[in-house]
MILOMAR-781599 format. One record per residue (C-alpha): residue in one letter; residue number from 1; x, y, z. Coordinates in Angstrom, 1 decimal, decimal comma. Example, Ala and Ser with C-alpha at 12.3 -4.5 7.8 and 13.67 -1.06 7.14 Angstrom:
   code   pos       px       py       pz
      a     1     12,3     -4,5      7,8
      s     2     13,7     -1,1      7,1
//
This chain:
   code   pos       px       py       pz
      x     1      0,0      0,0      0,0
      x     2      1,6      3,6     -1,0
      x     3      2,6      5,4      1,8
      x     4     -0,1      8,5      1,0
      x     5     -2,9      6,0      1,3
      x     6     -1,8      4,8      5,0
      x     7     -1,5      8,2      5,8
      x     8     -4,8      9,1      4,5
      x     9     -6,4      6,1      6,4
      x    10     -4,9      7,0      9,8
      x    11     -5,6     10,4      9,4
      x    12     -9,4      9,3      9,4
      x    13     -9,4      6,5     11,8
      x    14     -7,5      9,2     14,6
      x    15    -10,9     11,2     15,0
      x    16    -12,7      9,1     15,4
      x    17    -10,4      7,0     17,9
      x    18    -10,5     10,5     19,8
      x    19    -14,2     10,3     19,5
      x    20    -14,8      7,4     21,1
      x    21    -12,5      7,8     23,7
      x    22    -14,1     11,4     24,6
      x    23    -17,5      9,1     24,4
      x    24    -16,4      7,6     27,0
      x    25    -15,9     10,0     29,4
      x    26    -18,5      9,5     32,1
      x    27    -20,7     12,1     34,3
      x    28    -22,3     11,4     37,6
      x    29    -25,0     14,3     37,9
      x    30    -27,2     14,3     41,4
      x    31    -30,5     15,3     40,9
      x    32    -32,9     15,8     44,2
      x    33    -36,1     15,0     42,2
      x    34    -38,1     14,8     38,8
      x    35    -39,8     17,3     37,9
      x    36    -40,1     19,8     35,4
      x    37    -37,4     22,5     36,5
      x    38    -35,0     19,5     36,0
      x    39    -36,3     18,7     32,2
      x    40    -33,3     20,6     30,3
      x    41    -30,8     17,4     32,2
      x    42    -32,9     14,9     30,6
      x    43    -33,6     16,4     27,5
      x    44    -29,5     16,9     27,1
      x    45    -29,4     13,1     27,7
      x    46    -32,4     11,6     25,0
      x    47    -31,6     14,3     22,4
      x    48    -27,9     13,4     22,4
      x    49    -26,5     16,5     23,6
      x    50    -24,4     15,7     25,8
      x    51    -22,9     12,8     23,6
      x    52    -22,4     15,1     21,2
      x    53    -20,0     16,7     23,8
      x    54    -18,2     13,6     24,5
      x    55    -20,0     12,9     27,3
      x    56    -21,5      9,6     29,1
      x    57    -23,9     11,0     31,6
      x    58    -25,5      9,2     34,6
      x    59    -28,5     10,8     36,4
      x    60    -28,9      9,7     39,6
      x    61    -31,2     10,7     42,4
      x    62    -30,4     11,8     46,1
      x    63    -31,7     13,7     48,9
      x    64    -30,2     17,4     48,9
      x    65    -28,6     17,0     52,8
      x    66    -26,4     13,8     51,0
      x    67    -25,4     16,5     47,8
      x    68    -22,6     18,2     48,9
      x    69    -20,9     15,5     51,0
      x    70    -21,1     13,5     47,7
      x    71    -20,1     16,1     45,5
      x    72    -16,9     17,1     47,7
      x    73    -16,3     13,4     48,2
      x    74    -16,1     13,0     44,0
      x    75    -19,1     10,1     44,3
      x    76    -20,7     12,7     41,6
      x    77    -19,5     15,5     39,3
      x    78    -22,1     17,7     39,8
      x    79    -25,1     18,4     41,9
      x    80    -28,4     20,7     40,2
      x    81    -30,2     21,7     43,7
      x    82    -29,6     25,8     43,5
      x    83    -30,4     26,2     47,1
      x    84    -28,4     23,5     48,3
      x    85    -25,4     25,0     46,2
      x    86    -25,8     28,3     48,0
      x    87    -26,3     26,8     51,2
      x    88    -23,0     24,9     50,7
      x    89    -21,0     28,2     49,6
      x    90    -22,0     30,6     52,2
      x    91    -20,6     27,8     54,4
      x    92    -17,4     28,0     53,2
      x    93    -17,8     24,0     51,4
      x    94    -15,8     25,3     48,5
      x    95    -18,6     24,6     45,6
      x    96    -20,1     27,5     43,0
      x    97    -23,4     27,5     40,7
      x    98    -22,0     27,5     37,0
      x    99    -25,4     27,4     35,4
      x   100    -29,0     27,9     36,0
      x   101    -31,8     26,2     34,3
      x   102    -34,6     27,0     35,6
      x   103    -34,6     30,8     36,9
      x   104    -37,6     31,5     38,6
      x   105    -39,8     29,8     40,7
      x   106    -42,3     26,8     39,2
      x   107    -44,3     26,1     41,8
      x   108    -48,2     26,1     41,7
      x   109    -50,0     27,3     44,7
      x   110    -52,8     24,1     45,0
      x   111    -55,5     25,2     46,8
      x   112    -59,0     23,8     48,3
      x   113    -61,7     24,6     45,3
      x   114    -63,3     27,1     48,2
      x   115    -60,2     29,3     48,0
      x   116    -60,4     32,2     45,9
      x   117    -57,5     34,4     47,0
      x   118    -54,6     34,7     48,6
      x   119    -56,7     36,8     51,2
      x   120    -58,5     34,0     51,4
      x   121    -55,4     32,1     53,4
      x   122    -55,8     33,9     56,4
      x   123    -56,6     31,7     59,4
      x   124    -55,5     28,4     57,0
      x   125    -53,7     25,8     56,9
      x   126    -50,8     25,0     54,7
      x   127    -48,3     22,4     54,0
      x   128    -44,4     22,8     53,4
      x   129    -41,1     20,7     53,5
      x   130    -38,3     21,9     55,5
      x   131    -38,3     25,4     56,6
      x   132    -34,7     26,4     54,1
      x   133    -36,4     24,3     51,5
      x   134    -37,4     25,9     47,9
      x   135    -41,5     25,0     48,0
      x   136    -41,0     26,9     51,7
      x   137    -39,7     30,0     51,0
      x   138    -41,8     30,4     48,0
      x   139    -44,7     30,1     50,3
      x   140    -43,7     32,5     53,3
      x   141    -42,3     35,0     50,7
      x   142    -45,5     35,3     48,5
      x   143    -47,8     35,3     51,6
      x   144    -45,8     38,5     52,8
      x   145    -46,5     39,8     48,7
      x   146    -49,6     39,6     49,4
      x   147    -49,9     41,0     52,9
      x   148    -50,0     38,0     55,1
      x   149    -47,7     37,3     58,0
      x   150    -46,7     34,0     57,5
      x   151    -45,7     33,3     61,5
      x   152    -49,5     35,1     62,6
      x   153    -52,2     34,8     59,7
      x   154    -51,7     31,1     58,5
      x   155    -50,6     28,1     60,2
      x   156    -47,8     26,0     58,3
      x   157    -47,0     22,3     58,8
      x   158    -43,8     21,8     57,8
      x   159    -41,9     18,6     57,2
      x   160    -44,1     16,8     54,2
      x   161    -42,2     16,4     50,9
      x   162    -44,8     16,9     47,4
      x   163    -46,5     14,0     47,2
      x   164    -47,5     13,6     51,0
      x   165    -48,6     17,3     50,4
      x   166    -50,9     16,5     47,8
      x   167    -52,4     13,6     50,5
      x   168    -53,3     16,0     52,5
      x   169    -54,5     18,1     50,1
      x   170    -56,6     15,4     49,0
      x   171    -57,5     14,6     53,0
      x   172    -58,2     17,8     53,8
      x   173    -55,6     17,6     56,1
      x   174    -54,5     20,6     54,7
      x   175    -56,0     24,0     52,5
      x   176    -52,7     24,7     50,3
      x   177    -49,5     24,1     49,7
      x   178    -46,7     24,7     46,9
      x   179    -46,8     22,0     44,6
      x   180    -44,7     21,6     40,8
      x   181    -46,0     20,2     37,5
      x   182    -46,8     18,1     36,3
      x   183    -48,3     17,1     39,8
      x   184    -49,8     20,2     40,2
      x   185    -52,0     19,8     37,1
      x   186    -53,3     16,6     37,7
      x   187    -54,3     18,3     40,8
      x   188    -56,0     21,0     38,9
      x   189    -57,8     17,8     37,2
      x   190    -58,8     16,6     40,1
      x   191    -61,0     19,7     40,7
      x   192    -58,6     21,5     43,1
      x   193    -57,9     25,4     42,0
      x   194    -54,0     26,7     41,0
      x   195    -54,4     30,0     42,9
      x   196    -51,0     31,5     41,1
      x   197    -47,4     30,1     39,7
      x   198    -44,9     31,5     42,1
      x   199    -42,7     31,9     39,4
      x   200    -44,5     35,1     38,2
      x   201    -44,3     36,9     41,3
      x   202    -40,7     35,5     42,3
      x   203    -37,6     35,3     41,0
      x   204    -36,1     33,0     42,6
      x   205    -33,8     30,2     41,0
      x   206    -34,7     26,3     41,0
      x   207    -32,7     24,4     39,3
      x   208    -28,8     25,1     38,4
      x   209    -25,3     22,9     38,0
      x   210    -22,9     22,9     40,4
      x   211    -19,2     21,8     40,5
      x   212    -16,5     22,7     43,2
      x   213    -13,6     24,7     43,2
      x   214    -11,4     22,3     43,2
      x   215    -13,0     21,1     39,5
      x   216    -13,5     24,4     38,4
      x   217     -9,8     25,5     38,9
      x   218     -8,6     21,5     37,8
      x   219    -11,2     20,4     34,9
      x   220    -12,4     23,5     33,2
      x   221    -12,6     21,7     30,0
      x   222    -14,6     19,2     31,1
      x   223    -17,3     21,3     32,3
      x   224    -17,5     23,9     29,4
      x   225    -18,7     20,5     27,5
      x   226    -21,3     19,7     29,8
      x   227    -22,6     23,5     29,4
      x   228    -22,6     23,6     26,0
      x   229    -25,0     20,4     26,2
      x   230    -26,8     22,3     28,5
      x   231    -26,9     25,2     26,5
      x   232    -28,1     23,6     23,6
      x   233    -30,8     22,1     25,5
      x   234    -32,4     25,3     26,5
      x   235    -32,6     26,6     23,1
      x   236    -34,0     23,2     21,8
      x   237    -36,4     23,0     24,9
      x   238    -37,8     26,6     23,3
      x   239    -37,8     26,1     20,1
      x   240    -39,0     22,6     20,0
      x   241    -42,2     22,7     21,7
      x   242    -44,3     19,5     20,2
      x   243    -40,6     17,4     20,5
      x   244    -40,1     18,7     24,1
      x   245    -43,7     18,0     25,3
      x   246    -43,2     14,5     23,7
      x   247    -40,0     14,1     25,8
      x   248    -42,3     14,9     28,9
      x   249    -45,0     12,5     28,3
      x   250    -42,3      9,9     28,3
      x   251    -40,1     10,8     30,9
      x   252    -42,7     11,5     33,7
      x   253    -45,0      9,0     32,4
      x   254    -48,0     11,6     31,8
      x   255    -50,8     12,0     29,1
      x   256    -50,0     14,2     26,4
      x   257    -52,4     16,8     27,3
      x   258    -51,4     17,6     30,9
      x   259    -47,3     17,7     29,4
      x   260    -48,6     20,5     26,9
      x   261    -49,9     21,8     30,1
      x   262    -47,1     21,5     32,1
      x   263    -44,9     22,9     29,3
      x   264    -47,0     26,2     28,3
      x   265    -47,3     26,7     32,2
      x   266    -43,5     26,6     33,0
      x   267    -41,0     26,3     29,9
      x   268    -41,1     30,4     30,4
      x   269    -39,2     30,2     33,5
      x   270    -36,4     28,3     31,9
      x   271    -33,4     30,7     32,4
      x   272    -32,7     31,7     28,5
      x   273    -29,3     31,8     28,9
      x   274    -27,9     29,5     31,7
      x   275    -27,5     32,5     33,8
      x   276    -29,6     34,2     36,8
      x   277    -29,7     37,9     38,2
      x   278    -27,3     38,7     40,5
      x   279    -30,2     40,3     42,4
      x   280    -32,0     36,5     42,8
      x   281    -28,9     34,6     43,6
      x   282    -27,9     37,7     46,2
      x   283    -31,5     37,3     47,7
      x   284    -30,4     33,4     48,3
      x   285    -27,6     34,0     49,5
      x   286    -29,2     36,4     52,5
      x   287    -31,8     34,0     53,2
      x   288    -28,7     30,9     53,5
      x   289    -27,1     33,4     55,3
      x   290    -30,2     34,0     58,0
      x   291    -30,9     30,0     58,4
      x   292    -27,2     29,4     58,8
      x   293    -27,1     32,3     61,3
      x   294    -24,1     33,2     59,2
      x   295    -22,8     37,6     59,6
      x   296    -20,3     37,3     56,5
      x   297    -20,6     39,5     53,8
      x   298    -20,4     37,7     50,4
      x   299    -20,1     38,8     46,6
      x   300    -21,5     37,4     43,6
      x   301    -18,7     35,8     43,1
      x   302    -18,4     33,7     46,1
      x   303    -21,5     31,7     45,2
      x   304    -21,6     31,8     41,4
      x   305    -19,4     31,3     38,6
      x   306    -20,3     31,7     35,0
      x   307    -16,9     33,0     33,7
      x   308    -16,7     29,4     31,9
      x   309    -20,2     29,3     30,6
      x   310    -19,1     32,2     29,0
      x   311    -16,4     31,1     27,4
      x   312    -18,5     27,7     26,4
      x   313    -20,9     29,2     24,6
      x   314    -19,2     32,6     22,8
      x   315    -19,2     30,1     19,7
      x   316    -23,1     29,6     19,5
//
């Protein structure tokens, strides 16, 4: 064989070599739940955008007090829980937010069918998680919008994750709580009323990615792939509405028509860029600050960096 021809023949079988090699580069992502404000993760996985970045990406479920401990400990690469991220950095854990996905709230305020406002609260019953938890704040902080004091007017049970919530919905138990789609629809279905979406009065960060310092300052690369995928995914996620509520009906195991519902509901809050406000992540970082009883000053910069998002995507 002339020498030009082997030359030509390894020159094509390289890239791909390097291909495959990159393809097998695998991700660990922990995720606290599934729901929609997590969608653009799954969507970069079935739509092949994070393959198309090199990537091999696991998904895998845990409860947000195990996130940290396992993202510090390398048992994943990154964790998507925004709050738990800020939590973590105001404590000094060493870990930043490098993207956002879902940028303001998307919780539902479910309500008993008898409930016509938020005025309509007062002397209530409603139902929560954890006090520092999203669904929480969302609730105390829209009750004060609306001119409620949330320790006085209403009585909140905390400790009940979404599903036992919509129990007691159901029981009566309870008269409203902060539920997401698509469970929040079906509720709707059910013949209970969606007062408001939190997410037009708040804006307040869901979802978001995660790494440490450490990876930040060792693996740059590495994550500026797994942006770009993430990137992508956003824009797909908006411009492809029939494909993305098709992903939904599969993924969360719904009907068609409550996905299109979930999806004209909430795809709006979908940060458009992978970014938040300063102003929302600062108001986070307050509230961490107040739980964790914490009197250090903090920047922007100690909680968030998107300095390599920006340098992922400057090609798109």
């Amino acid at each position: 064989m002339r020498p030009i021809m082997i030359l030509l023949i390894i020159s094509a079988i390289i890239p791909l070599a390097v291909l495959n090699v990159r393809a097998q580069e695998k991700i660990i992502i922990g995720m606290p739940g599934t729901n929609f404000s997590f969608l653009p993760f799954q969507v970069a996985q079935k739509k092949g955008f994070y393959s198309k970045q090199g990537l091999d990406v696991q998904h895998v479920l845990m409860k947000g007090t195990l996130a940290v401990p396992a993202l510090i400990n390398r048992e994943v690469d990154f964790i998507t829980n925004f709050n738990i991220l800020i939590y973590g950095a105001v404590k000094g854990l060493g870990v930043r937010v490098v993207f956002v996905s879902a940028a303001r709230q998307m919780y539902h305020l479910v309500v008993q069918p008898s409930i016509k406002t938020v005025a309509d609260l007062r002397g209530k019953v409603l139902g929560a998680s954890t006090a520092a938890s999203a669904p929480s704040i969302a609730t105390t902080e829209i009750l004060r919008i609306f001119g409620l004091n949330p320790d006085k007017d209403v009585k909140i049970i905390f400790g009940a994750d979404e599903s036992i919530r919509a129990e007691q919905l159901r029981h009566k138990t309870i008269d409203a709580a902060m539920i997401q789609p698509p469970l929040s629809i079906k509720m709707k279905n059910e013949g209970f009323r969606i007062l408001l979406n939190a997410g037009d009065y708040l804006e307040f960060p869901v979802s978001a990615l995660g790494a440490t310092t450490v990876k930040i300052r060792d693996n740059p690369e590495q994550i500026k792939r797994v942006l770009r995928a993430l990137y992508e995914t956003l824009a797909f996620i908006r411009n492809e509405r029939a494909e993305t509520i098709k992903l939904i009906t599969e993924w969360l195991k719904i009907d068609p028509a409550t996905a299109a519902d979930t999806y004209d509901l909430t795809a709006k809050y979908l940060s458009p860029d992978g970014t938040a406000s300063e102003k929302a992540i600062m108001a986070r970082v307050e509230e961490a600050k107040h739980v964790g009883k914490i009197t250090k000053n903090f920047t922007i910069n100690d909680v968030a960096d998107f300095s390599l998002l920006k340098s992922a995507i400057k090609d798109f």
